[in-house]
N, C-alpha and C positions, 0 to 999 in steps of 0.2 A: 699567629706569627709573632716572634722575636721582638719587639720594640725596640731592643740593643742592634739589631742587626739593619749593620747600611752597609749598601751595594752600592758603588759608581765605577760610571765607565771609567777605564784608566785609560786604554787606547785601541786604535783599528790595527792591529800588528801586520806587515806588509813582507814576506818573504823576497829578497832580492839579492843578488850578484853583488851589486853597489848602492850599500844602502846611502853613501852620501849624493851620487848623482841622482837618482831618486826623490831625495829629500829636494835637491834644489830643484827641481819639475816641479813637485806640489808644490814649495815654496813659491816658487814663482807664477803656477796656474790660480792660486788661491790668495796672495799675496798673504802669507804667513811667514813668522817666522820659521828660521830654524835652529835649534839646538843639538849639536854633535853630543852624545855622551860620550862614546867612543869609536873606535875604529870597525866596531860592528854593529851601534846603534846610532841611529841620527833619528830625530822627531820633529814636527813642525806643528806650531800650535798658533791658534788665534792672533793677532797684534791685540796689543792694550792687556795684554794678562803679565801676569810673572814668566820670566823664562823656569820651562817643568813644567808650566799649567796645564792641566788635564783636565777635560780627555783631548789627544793628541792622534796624530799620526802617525806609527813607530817604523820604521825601517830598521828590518834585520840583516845583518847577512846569513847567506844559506848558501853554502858553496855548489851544492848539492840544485839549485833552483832552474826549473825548466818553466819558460813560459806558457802559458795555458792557449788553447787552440779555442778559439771565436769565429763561428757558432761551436757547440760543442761537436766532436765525431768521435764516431768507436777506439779506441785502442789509443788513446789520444789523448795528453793532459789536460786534464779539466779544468773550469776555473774553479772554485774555494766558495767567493764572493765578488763582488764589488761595490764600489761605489757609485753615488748618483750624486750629482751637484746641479743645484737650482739655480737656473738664469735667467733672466729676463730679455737677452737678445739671445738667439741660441746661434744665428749665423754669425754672429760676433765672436761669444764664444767658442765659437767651433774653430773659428782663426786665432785665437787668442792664442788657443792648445795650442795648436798646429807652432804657432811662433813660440810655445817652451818646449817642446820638443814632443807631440803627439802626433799622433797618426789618427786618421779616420778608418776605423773597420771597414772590410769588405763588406760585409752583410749588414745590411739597414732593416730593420724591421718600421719603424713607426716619422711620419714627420713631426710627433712632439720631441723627441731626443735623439741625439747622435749618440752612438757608442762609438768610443775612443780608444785607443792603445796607448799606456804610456811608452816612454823610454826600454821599461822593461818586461814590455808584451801583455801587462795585466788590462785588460778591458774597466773603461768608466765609465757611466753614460754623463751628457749633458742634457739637461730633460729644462725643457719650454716651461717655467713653472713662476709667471709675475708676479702672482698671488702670495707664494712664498717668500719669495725675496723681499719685500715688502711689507712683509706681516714681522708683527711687535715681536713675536715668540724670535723671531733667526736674526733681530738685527743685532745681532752682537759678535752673530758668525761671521 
């Protein structure tokens, strides 16, 4: 392979109606900043970095953006991806969401994580994980 050649992530690009109402959800679930580029991209990225710093969380708009159906069914928008975020209370943060503006899905599958809905129907889990939050590798997240 290349020696010259470097790969880094730039960002999790997030298709949305309103990418600034969006941005202030994460924002405020994750206590991240946020940076507007413009009136169809807003990002939110770590505190204690540069504003820009990457990799981030992009919102776009997409006029066109239907929310995806949780669990999946036939004939029915799918999700893409999502997200999973590491907590150490998970009934805490399951209230937390709730107070920036989520919802708890209908369908539960496991008591280590809640899957979530933000603001704009995209499913996120919160996943039971002390080990993580905790460990050297993520405290910076």
């Amino acid at each position: 392979m290349d020696d010259e050649l470097k790969i880094k992530m730039y960002s999790f690009t997030v298709d949305c109606k309103e990418p600034h109402e969006l941005a202030k959800f994460y924002g405020a679930l994750l206590k991240w900043e946020i940076m507007i580029i413009d009136e169809d991209y807003v990002c939110v990225y770590a505190p204690g970095t540069n504003q820009g710093t990457y990799p981030c969380i992009l919102f776009q708009r997409n006029p066109e953006y239907k929310p995806p159906v949780w669990p999946e069914k036939p004939e029915a928008q799918q999700q893409m991806a999502h997200m999973d975020f590491a907590v150490n209370d998970l009934e805490k943060a399951v209230q937390y969401a709730i107070h920036c503006g989520a919802t708890i899905a209908d369908d539960q599958f496991s008591d280590n994580w809640r899957v979530m809905l933000d603001p704009a129907g995209h499913p996120f889990c919160l996943c039971k994980m002390k080990s993580i939050i905790e460990s050297a590798h993520f405290a910076l997240l």
